[in-house]
N, C-alpha and C positions, 0 to 999 in steps of 0.2 A: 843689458845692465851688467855692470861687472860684478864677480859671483864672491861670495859674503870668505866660501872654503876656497882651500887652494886650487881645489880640482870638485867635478859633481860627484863625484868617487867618493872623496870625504867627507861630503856634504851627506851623502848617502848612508856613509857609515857610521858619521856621527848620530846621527838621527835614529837608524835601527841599532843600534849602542844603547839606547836610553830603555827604547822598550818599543815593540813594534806597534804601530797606530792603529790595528786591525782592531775593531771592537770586538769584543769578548760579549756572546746571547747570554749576559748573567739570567738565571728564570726569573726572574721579576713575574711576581704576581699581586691583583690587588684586586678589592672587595669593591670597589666604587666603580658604576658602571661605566662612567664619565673613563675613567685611567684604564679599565678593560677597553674600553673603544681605540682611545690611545694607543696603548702597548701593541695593538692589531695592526694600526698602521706605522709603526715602530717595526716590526717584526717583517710587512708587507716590502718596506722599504728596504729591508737587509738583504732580502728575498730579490728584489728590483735589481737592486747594485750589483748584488754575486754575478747575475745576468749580464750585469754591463750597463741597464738601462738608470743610466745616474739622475737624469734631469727627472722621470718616476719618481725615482727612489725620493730625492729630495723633497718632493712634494707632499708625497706620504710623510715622511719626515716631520715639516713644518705643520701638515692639517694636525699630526700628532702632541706636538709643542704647541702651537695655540689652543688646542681643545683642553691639552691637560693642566696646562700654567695656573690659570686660577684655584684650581683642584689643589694643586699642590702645595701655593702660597696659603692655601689655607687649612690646610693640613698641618703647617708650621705652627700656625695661631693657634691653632686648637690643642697641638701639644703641650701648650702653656695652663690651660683651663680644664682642659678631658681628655681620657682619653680614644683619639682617634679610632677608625676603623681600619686603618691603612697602618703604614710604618711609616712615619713623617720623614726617616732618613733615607730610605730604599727611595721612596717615591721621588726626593731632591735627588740623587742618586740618578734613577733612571731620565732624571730629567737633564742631568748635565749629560747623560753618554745617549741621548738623545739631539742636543745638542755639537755633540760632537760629529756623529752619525751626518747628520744634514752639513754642517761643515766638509769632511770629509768626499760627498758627494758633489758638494757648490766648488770642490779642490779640480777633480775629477772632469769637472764641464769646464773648469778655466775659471768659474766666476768668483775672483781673491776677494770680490768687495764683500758679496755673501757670505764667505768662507769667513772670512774676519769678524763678520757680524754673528756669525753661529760659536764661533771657537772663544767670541769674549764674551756672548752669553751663558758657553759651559763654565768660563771661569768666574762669571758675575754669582750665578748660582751655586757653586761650589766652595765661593767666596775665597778661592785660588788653592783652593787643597788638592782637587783632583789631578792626577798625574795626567791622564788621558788628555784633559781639557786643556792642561799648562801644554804639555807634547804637542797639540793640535796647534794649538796656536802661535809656538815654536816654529812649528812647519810651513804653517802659514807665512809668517815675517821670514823665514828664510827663502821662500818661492819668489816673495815680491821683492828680496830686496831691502826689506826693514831692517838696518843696522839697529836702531836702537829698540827698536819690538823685540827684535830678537834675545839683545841683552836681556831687557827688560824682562822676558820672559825664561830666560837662563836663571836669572837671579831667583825668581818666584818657585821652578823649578829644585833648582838649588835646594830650598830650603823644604821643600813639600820631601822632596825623595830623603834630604838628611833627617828629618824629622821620621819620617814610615821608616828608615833603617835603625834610626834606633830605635824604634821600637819594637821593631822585628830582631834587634840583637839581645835586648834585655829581656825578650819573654822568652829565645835559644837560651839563655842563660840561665834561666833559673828553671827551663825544663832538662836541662844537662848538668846543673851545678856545678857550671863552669864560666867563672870569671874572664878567663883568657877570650878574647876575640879575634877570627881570623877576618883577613882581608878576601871579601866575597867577589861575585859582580859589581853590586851595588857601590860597590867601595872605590872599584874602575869607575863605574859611572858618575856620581860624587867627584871622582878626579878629570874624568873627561868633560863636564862642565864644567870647573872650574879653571879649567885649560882654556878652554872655549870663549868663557867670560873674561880672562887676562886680555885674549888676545884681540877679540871684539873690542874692550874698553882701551885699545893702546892706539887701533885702528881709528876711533872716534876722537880721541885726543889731537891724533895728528892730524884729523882733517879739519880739526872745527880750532885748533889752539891756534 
């Protein structure tokens, strides 16, 4: 298939540009015995991968994500009426970089159908906020091929990282009592998707106009 960057070079670089895909062991912990079981085979699976042993890991993964789902969606509802025993945000939280995790492994064995199916459940659940889960699924559409996944998922990107910088600029700002803003990473990055998104949408134009 012909390849979306110029070279896998830039393909490469633009992707570890954004933020590297590695999950980060946030300690996630939780009082419910059901998400303690979870987080066990969450943790088993990280365990698995660093090994090498993906197709594991992945599994661990998924018994993780179906045991804890229900737990979680209803950890939502209750936040509305009591309050819970858990942190209803940590929990959606561990559940989208849980989702990603198994992604990342389904990347690993070749299998893109999986991988796409875990990477739009981190962003179904995240309800497209997560950077991790927008990233993943980024990587995704650009391994297979998906021009317009990829946009699609530049754009969502786009707006998750512009929205988390500024407001990583305005609380700098008022713990420094300084209005002036410099141009960070985040500011390259911001400009390297929207390089990326020109050129993607000029690509799409000429094939399909």
């Amino acid at each position: 298939r012909p390849p979306l960057f110029k070279s896998r070079t830039m393909t490469a670089f633009f992707l570890t540009s954004l933020r590297s895909l590695m999950i980060c062991l946030v300690p996630f912990r939780f009082r419910n015995e059901v998400l303690q079981t979870a987080l066990q085979a969450f943790h088993k699976g990280h365990e698995l991968a660093q090994q090498g042993n993906y197709k594991a890991a992945a599994t661990n993964f998924r018994q993780g994500i179906m045991m804890a789902r229900p737990v979680v969606f209803e950890l939502q509802q209750q936040q509305q009426a009591e309050k819970p025993d858990d942190n209803p945000y940590l929990a959606l939280e561990w559940l989208a970089q849980s989702y990603v995790a198994s992604s990342k492994a389904h990347m690993e064995l070749g299998d893109y159908d999986s991988a796409r199916s875990d990477a739009w459940g981190a962003c179904l659940v995240s309800n497209n906020q997560n950077r991790d889960a927008l990233e993943c699924m980024l990587q995704v559409c650009s391994r297979t091929g998906d021009a317009i996944g990829e946009l699609s998922s530049l754009k969502m990107l786009l707006s998750a990282v512009y929205l988390q910088h500024q407001q990583q600029q305005l609380e700098e700002a008022k713990m420094t009592d300084n209005d002036e803003l410099v141009m960070d990473d985040e500011e390259w990055n911001l400009l390297r998707i929207k390089t990326r998104i020109a050129q993607l949408q000029e690509e799409l134009d000429t094939k399909y106009s």
